[in-house]
Structures are given as structure tokens and as C-alpha cells.
MDTraj code that builds the backbone (N, CA, C; nanometers):
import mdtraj as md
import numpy as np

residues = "UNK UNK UNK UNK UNK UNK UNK UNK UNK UNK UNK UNK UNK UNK UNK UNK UNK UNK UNK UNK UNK UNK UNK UNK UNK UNK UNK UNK UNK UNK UNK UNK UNK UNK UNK UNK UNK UNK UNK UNK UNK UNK UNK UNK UNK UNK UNK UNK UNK UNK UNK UNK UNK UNK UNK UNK UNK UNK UNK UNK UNK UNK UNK UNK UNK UNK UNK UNK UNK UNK UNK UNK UNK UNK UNK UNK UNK UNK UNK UNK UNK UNK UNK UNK UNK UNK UNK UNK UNK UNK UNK UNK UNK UNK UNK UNK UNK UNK UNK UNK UNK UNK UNK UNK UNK UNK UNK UNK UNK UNK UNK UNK UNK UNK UNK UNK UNK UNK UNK UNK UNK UNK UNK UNK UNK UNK UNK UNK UNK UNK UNK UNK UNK UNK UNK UNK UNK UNK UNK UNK UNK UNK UNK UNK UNK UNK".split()
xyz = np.array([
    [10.5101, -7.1392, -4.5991],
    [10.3893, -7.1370, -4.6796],
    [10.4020, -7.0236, -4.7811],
    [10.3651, -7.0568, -4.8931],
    [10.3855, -6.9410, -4.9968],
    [10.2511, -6.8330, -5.0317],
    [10.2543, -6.7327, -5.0183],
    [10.2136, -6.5792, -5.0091],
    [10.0551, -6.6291, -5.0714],
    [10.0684, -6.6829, -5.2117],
    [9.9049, -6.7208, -5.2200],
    [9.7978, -6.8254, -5.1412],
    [9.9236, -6.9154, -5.1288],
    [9.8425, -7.0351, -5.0242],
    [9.7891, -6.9482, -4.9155],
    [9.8801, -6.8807, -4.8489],
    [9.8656, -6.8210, -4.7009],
    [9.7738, -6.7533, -4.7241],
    [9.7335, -6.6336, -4.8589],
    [9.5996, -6.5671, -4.8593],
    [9.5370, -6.6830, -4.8679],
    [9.4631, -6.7868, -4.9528],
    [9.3543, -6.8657, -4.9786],
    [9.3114, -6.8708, -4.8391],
    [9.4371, -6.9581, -4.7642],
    [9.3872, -7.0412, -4.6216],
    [9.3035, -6.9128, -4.5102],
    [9.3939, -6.7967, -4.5690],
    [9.3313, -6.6657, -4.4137],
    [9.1819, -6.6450, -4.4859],
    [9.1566, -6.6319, -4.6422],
    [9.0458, -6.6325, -4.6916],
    [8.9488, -6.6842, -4.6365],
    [8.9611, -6.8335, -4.6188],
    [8.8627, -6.9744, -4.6139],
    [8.8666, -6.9584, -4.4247],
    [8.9682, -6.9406, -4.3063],
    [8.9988, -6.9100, -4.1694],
    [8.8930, -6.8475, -4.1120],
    [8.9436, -6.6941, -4.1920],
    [8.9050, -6.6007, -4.0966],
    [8.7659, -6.6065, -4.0826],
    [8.6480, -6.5949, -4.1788],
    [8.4774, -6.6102, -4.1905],
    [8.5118, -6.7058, -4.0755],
    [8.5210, -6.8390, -4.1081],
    [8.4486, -6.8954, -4.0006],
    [8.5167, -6.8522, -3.8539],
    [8.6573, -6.8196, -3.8250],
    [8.6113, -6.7856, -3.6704],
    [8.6078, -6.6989, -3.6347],
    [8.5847, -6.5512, -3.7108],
    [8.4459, -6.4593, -3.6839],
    [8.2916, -6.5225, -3.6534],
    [8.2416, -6.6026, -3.7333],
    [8.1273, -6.6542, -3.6938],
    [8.1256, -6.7664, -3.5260],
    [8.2472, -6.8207, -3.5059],
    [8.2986, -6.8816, -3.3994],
    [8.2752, -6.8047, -3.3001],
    [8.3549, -6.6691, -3.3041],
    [8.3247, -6.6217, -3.2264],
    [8.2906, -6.4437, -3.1796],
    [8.2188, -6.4179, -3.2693],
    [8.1332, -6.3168, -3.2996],
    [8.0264, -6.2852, -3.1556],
    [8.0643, -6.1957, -3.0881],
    [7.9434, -6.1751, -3.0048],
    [7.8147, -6.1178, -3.0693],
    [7.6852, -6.1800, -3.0099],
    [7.5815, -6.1968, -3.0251],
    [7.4729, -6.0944, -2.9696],
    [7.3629, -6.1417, -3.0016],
    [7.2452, -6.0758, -2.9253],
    [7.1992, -6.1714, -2.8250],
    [7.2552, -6.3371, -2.8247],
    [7.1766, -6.3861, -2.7288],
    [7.2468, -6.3969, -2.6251],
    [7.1911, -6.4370, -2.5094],
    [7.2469, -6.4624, -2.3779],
    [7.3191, -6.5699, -2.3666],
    [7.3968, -6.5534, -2.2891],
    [7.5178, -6.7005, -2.3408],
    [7.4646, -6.7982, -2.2074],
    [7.4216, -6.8694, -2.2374],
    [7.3894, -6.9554, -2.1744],
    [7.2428, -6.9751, -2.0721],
    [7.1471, -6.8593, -2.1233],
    [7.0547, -6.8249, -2.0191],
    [7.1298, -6.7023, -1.9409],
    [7.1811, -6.6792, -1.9456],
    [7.2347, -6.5623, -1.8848],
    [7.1856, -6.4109, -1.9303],
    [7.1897, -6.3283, -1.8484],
    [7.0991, -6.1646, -1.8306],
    [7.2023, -6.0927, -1.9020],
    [7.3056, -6.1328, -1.9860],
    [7.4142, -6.0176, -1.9899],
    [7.4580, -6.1183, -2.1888],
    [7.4171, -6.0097, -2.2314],
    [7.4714, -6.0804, -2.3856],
    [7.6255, -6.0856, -2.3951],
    [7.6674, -6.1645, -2.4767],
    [7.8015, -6.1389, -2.5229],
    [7.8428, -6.0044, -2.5735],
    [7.8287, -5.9532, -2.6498],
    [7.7813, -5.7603, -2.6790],
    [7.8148, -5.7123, -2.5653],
    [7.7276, -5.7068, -2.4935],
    [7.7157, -5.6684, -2.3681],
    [7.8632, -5.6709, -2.3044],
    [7.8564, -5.8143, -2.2785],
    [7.9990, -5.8078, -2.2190],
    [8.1018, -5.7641, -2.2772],
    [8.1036, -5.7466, -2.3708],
    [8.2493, -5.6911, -2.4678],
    [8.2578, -5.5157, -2.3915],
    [8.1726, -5.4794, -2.3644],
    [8.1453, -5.3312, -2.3545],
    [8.1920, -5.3754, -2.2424],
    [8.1415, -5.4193, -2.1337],
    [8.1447, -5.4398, -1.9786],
    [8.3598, -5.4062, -1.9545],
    [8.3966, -5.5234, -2.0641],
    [8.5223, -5.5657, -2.0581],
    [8.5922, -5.4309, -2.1010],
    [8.5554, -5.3440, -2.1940],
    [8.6363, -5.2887, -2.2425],
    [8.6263, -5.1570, -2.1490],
    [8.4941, -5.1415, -2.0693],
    [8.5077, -5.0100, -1.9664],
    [8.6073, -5.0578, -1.8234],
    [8.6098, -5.2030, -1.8282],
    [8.6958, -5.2295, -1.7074],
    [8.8180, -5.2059, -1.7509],
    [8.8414, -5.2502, -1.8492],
    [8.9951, -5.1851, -1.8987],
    [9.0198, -5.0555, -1.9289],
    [8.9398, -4.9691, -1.9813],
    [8.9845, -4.8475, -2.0231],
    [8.9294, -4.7476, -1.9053],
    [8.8409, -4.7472, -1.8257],
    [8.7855, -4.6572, -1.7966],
    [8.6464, -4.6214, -1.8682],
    [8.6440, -4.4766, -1.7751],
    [8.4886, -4.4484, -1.8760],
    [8.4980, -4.4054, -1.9995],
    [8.4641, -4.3990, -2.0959],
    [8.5151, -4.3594, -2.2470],
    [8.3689, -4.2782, -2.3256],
    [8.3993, -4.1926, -2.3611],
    [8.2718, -4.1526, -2.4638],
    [8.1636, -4.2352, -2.5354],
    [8.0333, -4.1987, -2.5732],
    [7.9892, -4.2981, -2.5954],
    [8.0851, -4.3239, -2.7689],
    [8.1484, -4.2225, -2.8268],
    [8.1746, -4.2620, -2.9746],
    [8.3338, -4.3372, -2.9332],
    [8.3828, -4.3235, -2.8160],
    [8.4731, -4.3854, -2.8484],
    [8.4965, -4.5481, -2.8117],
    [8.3706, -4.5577, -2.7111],
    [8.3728, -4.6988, -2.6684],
    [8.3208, -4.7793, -2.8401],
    [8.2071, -4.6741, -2.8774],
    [8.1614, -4.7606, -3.0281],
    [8.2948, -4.7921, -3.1244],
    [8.3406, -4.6855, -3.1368],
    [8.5037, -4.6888, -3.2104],
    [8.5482, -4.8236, -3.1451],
    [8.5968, -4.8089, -3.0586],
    [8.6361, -4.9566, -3.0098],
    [8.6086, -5.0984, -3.0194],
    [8.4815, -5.0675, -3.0081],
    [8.4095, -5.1839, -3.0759],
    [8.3663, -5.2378, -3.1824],
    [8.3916, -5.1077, -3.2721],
    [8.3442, -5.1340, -3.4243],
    [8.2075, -5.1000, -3.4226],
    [8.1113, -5.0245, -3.3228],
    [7.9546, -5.0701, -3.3790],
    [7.9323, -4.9042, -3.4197],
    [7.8584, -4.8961, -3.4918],
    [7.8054, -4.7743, -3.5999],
    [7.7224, -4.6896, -3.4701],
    [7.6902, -4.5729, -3.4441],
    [7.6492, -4.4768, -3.3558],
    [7.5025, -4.5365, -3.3110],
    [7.4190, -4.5676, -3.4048],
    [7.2949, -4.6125, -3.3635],
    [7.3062, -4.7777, -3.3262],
    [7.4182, -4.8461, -3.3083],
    [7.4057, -4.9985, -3.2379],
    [7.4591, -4.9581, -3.1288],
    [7.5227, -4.8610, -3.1012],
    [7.6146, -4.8389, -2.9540],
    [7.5204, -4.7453, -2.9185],
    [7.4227, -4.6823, -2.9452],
    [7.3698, -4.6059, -2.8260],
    [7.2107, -4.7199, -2.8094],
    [7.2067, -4.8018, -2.8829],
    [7.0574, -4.8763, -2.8647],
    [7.1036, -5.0008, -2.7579],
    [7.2385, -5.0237, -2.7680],
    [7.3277, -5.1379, -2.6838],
    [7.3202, -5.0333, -2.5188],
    [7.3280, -4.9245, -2.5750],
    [7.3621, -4.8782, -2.4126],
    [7.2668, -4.8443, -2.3508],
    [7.1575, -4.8175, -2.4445],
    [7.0134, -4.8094, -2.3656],
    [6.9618, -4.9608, -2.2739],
    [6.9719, -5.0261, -2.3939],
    [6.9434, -5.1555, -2.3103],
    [7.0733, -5.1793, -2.1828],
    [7.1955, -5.1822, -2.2038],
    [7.2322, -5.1830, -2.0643],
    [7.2351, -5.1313, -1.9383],
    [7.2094, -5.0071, -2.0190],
    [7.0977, -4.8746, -1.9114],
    [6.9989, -4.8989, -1.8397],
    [6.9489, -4.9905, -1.8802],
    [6.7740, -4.9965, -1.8078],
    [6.7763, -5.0933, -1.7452],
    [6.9401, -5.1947, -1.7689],
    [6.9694, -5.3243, -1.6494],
    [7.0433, -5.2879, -1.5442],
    [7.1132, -5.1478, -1.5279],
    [7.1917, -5.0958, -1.4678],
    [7.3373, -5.1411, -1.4492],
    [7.3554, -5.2204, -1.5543],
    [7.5113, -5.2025, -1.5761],
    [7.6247, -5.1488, -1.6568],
    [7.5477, -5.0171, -1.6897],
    [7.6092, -4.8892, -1.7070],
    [7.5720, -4.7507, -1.6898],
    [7.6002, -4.6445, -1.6765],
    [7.5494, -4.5177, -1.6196],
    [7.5853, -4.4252, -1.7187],
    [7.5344, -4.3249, -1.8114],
    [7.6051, -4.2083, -1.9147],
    [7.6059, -4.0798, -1.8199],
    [7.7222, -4.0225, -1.8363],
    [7.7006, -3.9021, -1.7343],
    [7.7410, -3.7888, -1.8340],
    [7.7159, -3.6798, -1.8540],
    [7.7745, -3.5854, -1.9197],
    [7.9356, -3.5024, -1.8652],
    [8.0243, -3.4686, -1.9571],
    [8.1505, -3.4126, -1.9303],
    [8.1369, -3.2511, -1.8468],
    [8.2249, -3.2712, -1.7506],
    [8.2260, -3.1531, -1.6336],
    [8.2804, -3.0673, -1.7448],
    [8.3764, -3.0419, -1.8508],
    [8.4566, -2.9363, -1.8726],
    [8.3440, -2.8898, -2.0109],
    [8.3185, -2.9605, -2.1250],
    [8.2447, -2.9814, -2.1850],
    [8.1355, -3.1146, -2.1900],
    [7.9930, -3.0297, -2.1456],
    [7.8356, -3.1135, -2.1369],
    [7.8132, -3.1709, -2.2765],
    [7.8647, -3.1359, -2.3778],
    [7.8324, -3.1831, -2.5288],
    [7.8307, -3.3184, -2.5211],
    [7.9857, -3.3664, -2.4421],
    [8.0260, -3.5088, -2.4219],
    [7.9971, -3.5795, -2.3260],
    [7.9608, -3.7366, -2.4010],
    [7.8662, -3.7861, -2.2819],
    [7.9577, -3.9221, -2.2702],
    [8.0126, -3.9655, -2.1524],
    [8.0781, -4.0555, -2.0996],
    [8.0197, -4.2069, -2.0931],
    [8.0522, -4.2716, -2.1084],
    [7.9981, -4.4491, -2.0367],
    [8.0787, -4.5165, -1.9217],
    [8.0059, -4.5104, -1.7803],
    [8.0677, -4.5406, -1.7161],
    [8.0155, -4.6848, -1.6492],
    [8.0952, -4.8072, -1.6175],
    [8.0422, -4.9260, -1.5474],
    [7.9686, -4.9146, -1.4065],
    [7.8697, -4.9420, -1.3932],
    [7.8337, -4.9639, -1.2501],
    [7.8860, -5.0756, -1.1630],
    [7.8280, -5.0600, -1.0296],
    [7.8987, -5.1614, -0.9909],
    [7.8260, -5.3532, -0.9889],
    [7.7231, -5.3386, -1.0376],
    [7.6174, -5.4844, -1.1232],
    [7.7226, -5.4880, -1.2272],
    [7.7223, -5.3879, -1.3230],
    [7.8180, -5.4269, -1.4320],
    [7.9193, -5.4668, -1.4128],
    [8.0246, -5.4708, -1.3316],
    [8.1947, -5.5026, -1.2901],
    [8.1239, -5.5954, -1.2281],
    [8.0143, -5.6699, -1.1229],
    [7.9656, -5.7972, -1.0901],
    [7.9291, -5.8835, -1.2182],
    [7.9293, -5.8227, -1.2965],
    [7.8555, -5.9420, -1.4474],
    [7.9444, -5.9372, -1.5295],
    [8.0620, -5.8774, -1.5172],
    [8.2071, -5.8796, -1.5767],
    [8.2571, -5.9535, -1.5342],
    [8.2711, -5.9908, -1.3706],
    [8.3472, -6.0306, -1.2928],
    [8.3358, -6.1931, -1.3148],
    [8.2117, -6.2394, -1.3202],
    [8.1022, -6.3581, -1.2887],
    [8.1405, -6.3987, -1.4201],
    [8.2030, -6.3447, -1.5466],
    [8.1737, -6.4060, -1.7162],
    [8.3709, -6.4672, -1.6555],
    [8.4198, -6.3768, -1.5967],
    [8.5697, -6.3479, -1.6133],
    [8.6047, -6.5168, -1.5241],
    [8.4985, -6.5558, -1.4102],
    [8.5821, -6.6469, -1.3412],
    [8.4727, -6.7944, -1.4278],
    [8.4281, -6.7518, -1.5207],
    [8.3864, -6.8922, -1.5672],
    [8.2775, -6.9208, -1.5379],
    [8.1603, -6.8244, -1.4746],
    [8.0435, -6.8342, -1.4863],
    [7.9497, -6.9196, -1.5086],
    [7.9130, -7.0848, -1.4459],
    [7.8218, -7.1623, -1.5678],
    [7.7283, -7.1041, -1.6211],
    [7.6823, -6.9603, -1.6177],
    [7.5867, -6.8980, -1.7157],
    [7.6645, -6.8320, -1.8065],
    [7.7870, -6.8215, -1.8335],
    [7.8614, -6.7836, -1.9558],
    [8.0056, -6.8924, -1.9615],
    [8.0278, -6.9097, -2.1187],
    [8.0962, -6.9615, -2.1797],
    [8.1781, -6.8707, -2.2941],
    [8.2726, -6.8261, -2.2361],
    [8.2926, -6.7212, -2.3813],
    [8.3696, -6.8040, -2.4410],
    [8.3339, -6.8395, -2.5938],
    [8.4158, -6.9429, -2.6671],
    [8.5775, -6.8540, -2.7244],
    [8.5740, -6.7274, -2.7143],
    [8.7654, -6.7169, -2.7282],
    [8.8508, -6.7908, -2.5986],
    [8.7830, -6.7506, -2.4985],
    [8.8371, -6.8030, -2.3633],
    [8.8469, -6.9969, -2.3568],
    [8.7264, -7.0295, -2.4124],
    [8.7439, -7.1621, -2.4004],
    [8.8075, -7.2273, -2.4844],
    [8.8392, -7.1330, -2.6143],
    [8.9312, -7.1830, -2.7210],
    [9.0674, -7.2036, -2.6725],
    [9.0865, -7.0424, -2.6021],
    [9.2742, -7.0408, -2.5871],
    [9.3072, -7.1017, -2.4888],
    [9.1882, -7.1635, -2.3768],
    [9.2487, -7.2469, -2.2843],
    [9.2482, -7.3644, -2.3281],
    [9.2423, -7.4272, -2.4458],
    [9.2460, -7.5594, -2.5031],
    [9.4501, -7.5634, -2.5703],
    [9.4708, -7.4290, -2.6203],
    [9.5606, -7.4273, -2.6994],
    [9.7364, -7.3954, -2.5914],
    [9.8469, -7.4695, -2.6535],
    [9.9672, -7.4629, -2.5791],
    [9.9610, -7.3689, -2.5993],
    [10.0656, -7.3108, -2.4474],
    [10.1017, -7.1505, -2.4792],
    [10.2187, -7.1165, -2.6135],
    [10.2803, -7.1915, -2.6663],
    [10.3884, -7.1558, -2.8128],
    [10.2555, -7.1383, -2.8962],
    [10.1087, -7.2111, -2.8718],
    [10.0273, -7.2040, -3.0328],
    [9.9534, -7.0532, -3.0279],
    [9.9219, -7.0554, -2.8285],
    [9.8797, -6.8944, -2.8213],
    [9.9725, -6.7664, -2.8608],
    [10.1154, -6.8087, -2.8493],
    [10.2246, -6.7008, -2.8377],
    [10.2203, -6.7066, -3.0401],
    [10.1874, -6.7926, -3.1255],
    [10.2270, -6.7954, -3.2299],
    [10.0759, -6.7107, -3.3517],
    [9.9628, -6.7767, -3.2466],
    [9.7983, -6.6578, -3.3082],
    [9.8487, -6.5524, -3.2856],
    [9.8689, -6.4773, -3.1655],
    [9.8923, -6.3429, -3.1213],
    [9.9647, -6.2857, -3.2223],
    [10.0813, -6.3747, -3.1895],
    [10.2672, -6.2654, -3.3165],
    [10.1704, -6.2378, -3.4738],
    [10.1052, -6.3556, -3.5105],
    [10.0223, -6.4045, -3.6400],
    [9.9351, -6.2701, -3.6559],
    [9.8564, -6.2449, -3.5258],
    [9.7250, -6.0909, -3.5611],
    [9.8139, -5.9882, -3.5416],
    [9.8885, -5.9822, -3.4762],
    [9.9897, -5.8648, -3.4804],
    [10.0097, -5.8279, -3.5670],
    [10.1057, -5.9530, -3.6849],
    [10.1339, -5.8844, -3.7886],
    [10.0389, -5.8723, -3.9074],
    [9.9225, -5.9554, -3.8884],
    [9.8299, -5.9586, -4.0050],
    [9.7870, -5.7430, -3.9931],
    [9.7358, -5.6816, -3.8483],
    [9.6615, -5.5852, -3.8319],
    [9.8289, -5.4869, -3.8403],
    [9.9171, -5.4781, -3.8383],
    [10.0234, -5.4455, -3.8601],
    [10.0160, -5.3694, -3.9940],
    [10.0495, -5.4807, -4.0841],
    [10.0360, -5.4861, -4.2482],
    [9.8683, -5.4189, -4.2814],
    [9.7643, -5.4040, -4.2515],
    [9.6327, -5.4269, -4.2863],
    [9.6209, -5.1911, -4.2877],
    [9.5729, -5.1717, -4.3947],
    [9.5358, -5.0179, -4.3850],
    [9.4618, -4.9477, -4.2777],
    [9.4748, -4.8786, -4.2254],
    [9.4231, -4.7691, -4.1060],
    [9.2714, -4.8024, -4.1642],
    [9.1688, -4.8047, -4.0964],
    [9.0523, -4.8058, -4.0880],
    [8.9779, -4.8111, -3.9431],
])
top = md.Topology()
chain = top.add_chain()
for i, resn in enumerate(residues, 1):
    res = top.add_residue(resn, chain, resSeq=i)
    for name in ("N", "CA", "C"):
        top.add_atom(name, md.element.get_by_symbol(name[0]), res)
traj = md.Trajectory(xyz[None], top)
């Protein structure tokens, strides 16, 4: 494919499956735990507890969507902020254990959640998954520090 086609097509691509699959404010399916939500859930099971600026970093959300996201998951109890033993300045996000249950419950297919990346890549051969992946690799590869 030649260099302009390939921009047009990632042009016209990418919007829509960001909007595909963009987590939300609503509950996926009737479910107590937003997509949002779960992205956070997922990313403290993987990383650990993380600051509140660095879980936002991670996620992309601006200081006042990640601490209004964590209030509300605060008051469902599936997360806990504790302040840093060495320095109190820094304030941690850590999963409870409801939260790693509503992680757990999205992770085995939940009929109250549907996460459409998950239901996408289990539609797709593994050469088309092995060929998106190499594809964002090198797109965020090439793409400026931000």
C-alpha cells in the first residue's frame, strides 16, 4: 500500500474504532462497574498500586477525570487511596478486593459485561491479531513522545 493511501485509510480507521471502542460512562450491560472503571480495575491488577497521577498518565485522563473516577470508585469500594509511608505528599491507588472480584467477573465473560476489544479479537485469526499488534507497535513506535 502506498504511504498516502495508508495515511487516508488510518485517517478514515482509526475515529471509528476509537468510538468502537472507547470506554464509557455507562455500565456495560446493566452492570455496577463502567467500562472506565474497568480500565483502572485492569490496569491496578497489572501494575500494582500506582499514584493517583500515574494511573491517570496511564490512562490518558486529565487530573480532575481521574480523581472524580476515583471518587466514584471509592464510594463502591473498589478502590482504596492510601498515602506514601516514605513521603505523605503521595497518594497511591490501590484495588480492593470487590474490585479484583469485578475485574475478575468482566475478565471471564461476565453476561453483565461485554468488552467489545475482547469480543473483537476473539472473532479475529491469530496471524490477523499477530498482524494489528506488529501494525500499533509500529504506528506508536514512529508517533512523537506525548
Amino acid at each position: 500500500m502506498e504511504e498516502k493511501t495508508a495515511v487516508e485509510e488510518i485517517s478514515r480507521l482509526y475515529p471509528a474504532v476509537h468510538r468502537c471502542l472507547r470506554p464509557s460512562g455507562r455500565s456495560p450491560r446493566g452492570g455496577d462497574v463502567t467500562a472506565r472503571m474497568l480500565s483502572v480495575l485492569r490496569c491496578l491488577v497489572a501494575h500494582g498500586p500506582l499514584t493517583v497521577g500515574d494511573l491517570g498518565g496511564r490512562l490518558r485522563l486529565s487530573p480532575a477525570a481521574t480523581t472524580e473516577l476515583l471518587d466514584r470508585m471509592e464510594s463502591r469500594g473498589l478502590v482504596g487511596r492510601v498515602r506514601g509511608r516514605s513521603d505523605r505528599r503521595r497518594v497511591y491507588v490501590r484495588i480492593t478486593d470487590a474490585g479484583r472480584a469485578a475485574s475478575a467477573r468482566a475478565g471471564r465473560g461476565d453476561p453483565g459485561y461485554d468488552d467489545p476489544l475482547v469480543a473483537a479479537v476473539r472473532t479475529m485469526t491469530p496471524q490477523e491479531r499477530q498482524g494489528l499488534v506488529d501494525g500499533l507497535r509500529a504506528l506508536l513506535r514512529e508517533c512523537p513522545a506525548g
